[in-house]
SELUM-299620 format. One line per field, with one value per atom (N, C-alpha, C, O): x, y, z; residue in three letters; atom name; residue number from 1. Coordinates in nm, 2 decimals, always signed. Layout:
N
x <- X, ...
y <- Y, ...
z <- Z, ...
residuo <- ALA, ...
atomo <- CA, ...
num <- NUM, ...
END
This chain:
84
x <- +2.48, +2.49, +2.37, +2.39, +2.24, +2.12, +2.07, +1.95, +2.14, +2.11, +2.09, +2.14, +2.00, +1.95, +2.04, +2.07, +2.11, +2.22, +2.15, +2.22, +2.00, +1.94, +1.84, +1.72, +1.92, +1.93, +1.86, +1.89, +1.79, +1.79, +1.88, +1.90, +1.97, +2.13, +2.24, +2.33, +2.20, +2.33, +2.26, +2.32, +2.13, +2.13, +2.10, +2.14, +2.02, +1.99, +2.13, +2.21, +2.15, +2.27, +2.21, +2.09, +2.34, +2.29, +2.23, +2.14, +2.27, +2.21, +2.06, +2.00, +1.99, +1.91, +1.80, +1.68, +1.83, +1.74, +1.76, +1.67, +1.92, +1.95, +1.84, +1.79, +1.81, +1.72, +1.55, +1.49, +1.46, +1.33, +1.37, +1.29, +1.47, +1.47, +1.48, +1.44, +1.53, +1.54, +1.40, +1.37, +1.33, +1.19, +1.11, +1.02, +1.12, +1.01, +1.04, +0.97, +1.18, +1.17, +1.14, +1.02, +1.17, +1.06, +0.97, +0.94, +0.86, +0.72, +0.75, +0.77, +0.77, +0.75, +0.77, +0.69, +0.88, +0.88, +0.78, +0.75, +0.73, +0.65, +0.48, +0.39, +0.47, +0.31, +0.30, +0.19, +0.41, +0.46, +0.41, +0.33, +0.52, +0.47, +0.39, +0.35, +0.27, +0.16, +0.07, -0.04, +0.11, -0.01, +0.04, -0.04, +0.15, +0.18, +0.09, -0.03, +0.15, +0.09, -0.07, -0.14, -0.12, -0.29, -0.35, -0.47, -0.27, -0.31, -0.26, -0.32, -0.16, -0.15, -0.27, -0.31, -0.28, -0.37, -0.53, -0.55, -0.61, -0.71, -0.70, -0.80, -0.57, -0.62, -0.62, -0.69, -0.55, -0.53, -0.72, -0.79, -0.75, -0.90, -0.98, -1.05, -0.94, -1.08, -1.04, -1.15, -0.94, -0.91, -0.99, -1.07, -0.94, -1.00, -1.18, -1.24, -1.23, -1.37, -1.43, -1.51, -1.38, -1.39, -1.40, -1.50, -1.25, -1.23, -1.37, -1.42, -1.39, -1.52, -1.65, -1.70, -1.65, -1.81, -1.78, -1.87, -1.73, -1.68, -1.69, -1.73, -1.64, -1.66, -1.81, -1.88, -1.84, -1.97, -2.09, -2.18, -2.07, -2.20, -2.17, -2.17, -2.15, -2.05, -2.08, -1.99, -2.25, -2.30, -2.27, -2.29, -2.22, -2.13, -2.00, -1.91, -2.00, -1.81, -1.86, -1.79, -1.93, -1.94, -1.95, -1.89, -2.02, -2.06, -1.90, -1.86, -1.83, -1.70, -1.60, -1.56, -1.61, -1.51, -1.56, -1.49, -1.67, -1.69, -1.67, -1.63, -1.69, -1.61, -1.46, -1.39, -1.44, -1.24, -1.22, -1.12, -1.30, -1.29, -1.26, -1.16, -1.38, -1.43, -1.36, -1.33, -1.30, -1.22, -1.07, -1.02, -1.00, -0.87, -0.90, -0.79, -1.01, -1.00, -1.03, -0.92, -1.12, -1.16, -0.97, -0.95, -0.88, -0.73, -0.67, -0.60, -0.67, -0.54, -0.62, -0.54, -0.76, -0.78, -0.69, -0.63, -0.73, -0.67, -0.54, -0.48, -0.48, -0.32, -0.28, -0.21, -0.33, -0.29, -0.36, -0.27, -0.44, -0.47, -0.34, -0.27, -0.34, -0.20, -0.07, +0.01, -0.04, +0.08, +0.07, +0.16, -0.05, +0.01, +0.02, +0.06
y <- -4.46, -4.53, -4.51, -4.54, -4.46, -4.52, -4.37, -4.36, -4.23, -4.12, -4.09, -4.14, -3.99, -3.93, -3.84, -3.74, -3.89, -3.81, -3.67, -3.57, -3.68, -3.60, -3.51, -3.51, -3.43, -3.31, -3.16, -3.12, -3.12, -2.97, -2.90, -2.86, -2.92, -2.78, -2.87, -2.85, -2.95, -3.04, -3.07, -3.15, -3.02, -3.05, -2.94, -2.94, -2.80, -2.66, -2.61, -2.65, -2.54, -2.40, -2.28, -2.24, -2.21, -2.13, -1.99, -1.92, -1.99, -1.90, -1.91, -1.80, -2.04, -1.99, -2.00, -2.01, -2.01, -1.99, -1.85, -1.78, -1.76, -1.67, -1.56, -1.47, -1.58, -1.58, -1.59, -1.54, -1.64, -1.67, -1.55, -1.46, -1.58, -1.49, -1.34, -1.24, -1.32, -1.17, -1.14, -1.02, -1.20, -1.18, -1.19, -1.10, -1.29, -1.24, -1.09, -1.00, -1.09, -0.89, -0.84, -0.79, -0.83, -0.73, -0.75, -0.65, -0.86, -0.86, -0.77, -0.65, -0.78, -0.74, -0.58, -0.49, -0.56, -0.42, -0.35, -0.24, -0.36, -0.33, -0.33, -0.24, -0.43, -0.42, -0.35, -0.33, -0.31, -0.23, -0.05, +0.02, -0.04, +0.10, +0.11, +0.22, +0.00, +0.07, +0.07, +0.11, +0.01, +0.02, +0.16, +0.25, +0.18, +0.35, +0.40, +0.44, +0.39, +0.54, +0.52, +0.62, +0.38, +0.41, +0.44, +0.46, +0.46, +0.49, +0.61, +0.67, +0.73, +0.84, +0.88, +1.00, +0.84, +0.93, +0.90, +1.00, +0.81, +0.78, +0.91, +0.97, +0.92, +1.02, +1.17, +1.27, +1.17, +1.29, +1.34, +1.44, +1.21, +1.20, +1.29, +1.39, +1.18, +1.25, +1.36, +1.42, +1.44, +1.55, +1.66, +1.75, +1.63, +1.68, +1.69, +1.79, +1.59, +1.56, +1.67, +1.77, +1.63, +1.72, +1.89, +1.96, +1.94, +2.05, +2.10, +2.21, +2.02, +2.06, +2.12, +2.23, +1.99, +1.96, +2.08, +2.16, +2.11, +2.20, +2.37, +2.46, +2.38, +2.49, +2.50, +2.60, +2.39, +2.43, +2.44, +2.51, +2.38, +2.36, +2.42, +2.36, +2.55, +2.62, +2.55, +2.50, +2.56, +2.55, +2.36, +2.30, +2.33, +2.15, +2.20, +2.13, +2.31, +2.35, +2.31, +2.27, +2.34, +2.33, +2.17, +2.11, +2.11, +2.02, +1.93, +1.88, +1.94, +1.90, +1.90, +1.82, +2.05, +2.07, +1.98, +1.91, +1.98, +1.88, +1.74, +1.65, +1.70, +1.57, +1.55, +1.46, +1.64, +1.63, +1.64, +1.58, +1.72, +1.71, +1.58, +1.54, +1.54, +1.41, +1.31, +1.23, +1.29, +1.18, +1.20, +1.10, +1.33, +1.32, +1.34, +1.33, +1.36, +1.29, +1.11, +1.05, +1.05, +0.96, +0.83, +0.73, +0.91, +0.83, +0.89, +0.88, +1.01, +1.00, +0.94, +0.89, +0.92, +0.82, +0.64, +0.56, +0.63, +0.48, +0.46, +0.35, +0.58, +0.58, +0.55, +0.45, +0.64, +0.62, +0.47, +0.41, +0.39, +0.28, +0.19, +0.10, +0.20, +0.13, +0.14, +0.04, +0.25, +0.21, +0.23, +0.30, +0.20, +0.14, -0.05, -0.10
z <- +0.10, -0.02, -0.12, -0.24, -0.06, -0.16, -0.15, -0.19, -0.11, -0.13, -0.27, -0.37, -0.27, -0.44, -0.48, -0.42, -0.62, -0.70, -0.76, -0.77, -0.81, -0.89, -0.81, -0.82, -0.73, -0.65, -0.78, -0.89, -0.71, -0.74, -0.81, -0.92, -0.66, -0.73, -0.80, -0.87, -0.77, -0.85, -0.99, -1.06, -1.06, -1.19, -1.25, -1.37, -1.20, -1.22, -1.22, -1.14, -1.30, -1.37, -1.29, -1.29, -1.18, -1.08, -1.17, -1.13, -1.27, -1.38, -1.38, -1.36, -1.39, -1.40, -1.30, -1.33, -1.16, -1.05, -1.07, -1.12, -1.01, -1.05, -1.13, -1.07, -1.26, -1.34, -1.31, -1.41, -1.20, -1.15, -1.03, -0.99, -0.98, -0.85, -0.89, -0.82, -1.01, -1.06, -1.14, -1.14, -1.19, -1.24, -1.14, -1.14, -1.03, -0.88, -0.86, -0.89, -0.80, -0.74, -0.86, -0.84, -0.96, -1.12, -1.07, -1.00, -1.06, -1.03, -0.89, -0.93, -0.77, -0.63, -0.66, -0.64, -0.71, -0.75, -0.83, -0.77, -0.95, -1.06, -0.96, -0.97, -0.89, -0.81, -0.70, -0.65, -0.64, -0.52, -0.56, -0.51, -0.72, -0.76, -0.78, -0.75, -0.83, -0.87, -0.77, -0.79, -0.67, -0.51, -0.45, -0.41, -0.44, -0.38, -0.48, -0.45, -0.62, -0.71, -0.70, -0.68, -0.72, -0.68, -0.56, -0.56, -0.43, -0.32, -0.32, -0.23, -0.39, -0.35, -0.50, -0.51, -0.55, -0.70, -0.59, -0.52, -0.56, -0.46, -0.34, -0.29, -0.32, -0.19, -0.27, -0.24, -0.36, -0.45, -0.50, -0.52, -0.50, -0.59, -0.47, -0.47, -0.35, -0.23, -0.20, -0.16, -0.19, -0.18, -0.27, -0.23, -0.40, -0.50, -0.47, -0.43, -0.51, -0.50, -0.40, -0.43, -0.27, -0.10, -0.13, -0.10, -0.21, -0.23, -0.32, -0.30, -0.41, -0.52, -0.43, -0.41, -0.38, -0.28, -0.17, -0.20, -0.10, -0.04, -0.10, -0.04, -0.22, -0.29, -0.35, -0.33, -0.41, -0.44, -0.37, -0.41, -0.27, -0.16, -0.02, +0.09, -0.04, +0.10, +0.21, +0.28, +0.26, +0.40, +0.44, +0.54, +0.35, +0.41, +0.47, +0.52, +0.45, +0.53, +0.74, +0.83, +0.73, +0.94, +0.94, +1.03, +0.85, +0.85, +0.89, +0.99, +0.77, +0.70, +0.87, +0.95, +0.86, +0.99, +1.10, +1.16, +1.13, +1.26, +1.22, +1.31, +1.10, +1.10, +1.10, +1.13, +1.06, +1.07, +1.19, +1.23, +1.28, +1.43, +1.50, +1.55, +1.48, +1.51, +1.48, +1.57, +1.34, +1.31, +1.39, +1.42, +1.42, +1.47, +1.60, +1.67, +1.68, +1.84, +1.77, +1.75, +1.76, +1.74, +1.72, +1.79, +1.62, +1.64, +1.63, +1.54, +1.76, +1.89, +1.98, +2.06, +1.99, +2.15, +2.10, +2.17, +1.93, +1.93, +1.91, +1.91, +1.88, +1.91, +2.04, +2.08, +2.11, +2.28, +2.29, +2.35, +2.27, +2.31, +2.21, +2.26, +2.17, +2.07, +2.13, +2.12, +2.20, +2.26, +2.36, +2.40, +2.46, +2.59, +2.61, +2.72
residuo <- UNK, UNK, UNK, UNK, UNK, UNK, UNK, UNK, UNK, UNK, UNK, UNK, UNK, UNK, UNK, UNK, UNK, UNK, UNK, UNK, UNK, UNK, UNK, UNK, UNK, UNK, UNK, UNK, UNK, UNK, UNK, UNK, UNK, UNK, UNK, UNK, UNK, UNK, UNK, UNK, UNK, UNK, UNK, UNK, UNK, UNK, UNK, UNK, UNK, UNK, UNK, UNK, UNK, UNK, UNK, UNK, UNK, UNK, UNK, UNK, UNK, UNK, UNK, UNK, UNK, UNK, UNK, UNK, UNK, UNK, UNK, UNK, UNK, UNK, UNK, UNK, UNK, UNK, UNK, UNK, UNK, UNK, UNK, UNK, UNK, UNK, UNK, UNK, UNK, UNK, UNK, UNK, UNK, UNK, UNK, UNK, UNK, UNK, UNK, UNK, UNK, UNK, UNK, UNK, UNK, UNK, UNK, UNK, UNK, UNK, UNK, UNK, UNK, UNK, UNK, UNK, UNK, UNK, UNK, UNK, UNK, UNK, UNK, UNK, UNK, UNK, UNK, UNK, UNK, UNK, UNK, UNK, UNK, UNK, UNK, UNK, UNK, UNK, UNK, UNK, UNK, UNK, UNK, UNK, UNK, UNK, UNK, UNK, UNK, UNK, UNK, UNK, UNK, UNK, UNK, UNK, UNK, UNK, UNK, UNK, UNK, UNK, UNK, UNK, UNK, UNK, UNK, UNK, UNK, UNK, UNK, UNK, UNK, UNK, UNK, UNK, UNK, UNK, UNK, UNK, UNK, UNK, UNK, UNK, UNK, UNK, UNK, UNK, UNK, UNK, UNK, UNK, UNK, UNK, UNK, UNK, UNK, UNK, UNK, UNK, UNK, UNK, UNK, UNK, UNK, UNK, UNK, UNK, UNK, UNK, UNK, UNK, UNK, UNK, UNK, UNK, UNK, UNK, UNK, UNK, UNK, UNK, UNK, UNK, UNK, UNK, UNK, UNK, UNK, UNK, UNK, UNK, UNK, UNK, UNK, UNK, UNK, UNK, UNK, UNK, UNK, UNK, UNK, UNK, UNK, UNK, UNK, UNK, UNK, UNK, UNK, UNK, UNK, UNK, UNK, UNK, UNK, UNK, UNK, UNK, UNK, UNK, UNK, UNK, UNK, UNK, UNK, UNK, UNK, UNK, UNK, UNK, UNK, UNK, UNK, UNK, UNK, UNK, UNK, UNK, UNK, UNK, UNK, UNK, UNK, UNK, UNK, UNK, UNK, UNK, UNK, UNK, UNK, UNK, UNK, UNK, UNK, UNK, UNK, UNK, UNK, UNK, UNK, UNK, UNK, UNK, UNK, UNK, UNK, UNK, UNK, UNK, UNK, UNK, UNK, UNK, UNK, UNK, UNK, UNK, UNK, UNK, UNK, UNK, UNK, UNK, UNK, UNK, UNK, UNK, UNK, UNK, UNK, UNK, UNK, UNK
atomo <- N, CA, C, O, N, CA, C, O, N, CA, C, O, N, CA, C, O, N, CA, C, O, N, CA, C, O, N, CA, C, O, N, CA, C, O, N, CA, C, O, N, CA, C, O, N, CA, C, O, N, CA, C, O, N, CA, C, O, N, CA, C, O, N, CA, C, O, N, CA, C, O, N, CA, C, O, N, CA, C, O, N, CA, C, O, N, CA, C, O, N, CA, C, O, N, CA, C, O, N, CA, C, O, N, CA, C, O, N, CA, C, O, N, CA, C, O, N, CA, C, O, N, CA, C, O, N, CA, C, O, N, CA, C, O, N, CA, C, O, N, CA, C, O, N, CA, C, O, N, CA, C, O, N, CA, C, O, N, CA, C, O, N, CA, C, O, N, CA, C, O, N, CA, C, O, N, CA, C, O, N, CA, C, O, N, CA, C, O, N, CA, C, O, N, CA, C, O, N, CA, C, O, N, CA, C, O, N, CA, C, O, N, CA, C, O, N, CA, C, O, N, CA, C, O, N, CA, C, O, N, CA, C, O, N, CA, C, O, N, CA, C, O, N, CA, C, O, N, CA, C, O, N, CA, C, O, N, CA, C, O, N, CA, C, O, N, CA, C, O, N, CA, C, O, N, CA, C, O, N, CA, C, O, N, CA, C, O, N, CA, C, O, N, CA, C, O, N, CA, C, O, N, CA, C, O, N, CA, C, O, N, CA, C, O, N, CA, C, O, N, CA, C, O, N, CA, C, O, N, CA, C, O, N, CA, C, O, N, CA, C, O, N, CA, C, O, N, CA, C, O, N, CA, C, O, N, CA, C, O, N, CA, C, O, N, CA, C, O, N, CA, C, O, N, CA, C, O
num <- 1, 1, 1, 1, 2, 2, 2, 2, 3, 3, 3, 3, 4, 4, 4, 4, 5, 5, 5, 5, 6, 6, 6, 6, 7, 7, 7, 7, 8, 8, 8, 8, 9, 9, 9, 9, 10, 10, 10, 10, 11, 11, 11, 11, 12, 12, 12, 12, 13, 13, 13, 13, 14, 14, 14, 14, 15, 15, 15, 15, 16, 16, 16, 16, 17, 17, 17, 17, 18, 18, 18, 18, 19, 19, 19, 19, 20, 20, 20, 20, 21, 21, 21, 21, 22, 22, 22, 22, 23, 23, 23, 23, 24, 24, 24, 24, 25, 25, 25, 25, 26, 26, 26, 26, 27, 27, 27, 27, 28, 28, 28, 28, 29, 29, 29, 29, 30, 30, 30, 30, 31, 31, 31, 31, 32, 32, 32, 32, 33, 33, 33, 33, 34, 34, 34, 34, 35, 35, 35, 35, 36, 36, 36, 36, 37, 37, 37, 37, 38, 38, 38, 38, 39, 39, 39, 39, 40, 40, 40, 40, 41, 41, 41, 41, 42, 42, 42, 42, 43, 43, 43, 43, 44, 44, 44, 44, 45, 45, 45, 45, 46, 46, 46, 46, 47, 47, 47, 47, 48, 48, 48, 48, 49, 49, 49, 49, 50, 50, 50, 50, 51, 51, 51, 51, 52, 52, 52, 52, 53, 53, 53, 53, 54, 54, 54, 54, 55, 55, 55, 55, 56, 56, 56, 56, 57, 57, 57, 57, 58, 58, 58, 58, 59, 59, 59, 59, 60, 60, 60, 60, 61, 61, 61, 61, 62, 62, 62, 62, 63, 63, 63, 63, 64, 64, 64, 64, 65, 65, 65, 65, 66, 66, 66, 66, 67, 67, 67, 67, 68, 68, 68, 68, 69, 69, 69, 69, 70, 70, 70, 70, 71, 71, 71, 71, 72, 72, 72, 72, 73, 73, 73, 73, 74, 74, 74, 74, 75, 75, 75, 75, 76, 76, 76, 76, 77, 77, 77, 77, 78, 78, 78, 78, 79, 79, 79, 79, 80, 80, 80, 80, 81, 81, 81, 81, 82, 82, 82, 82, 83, 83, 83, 83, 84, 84, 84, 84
END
């Protein structure tokens, strides 16, 4: 008997929640693109940068290769520790 008449859905027009819920995914979507595209332009960058530094400064090439060494033993050991 002493329940609340002035409910949420019973005074909002499904239009316009409808309406907040389609401007959240715009937002989720629109900040989504721009974290891919700044994380693939970032690796595009170190690439870039690497390739420079590497061309210009030859004798960093041994250097270079033993750390690429190093970083892909370093995670396949923490892959294998991840999935056991």
């Amino acid at each position: 008997m002493h329940a609340p008449v002035n409910l949420y859905h019973d005074i909002t027009p499904i239009s316009r929640v409808i309406k907040y819920l389609n401007e959240d995914v715009h937002c989720m979507d629109w900040y989504f693109f721009h974290l891919v595209s700044n994380f693939v332009a970032n690796k595009i960058r170190i690439v870039l940068i690497l390739g420079q530094a590497l061309y210009n400064l030859p004798y960093l090439t041994p250097f270079f290769a033993l750390f690429v060494y190093v970083q892909v033993k370093v995670q396949s050991y923490y892959k294998k520790c991840d999935e056991a």
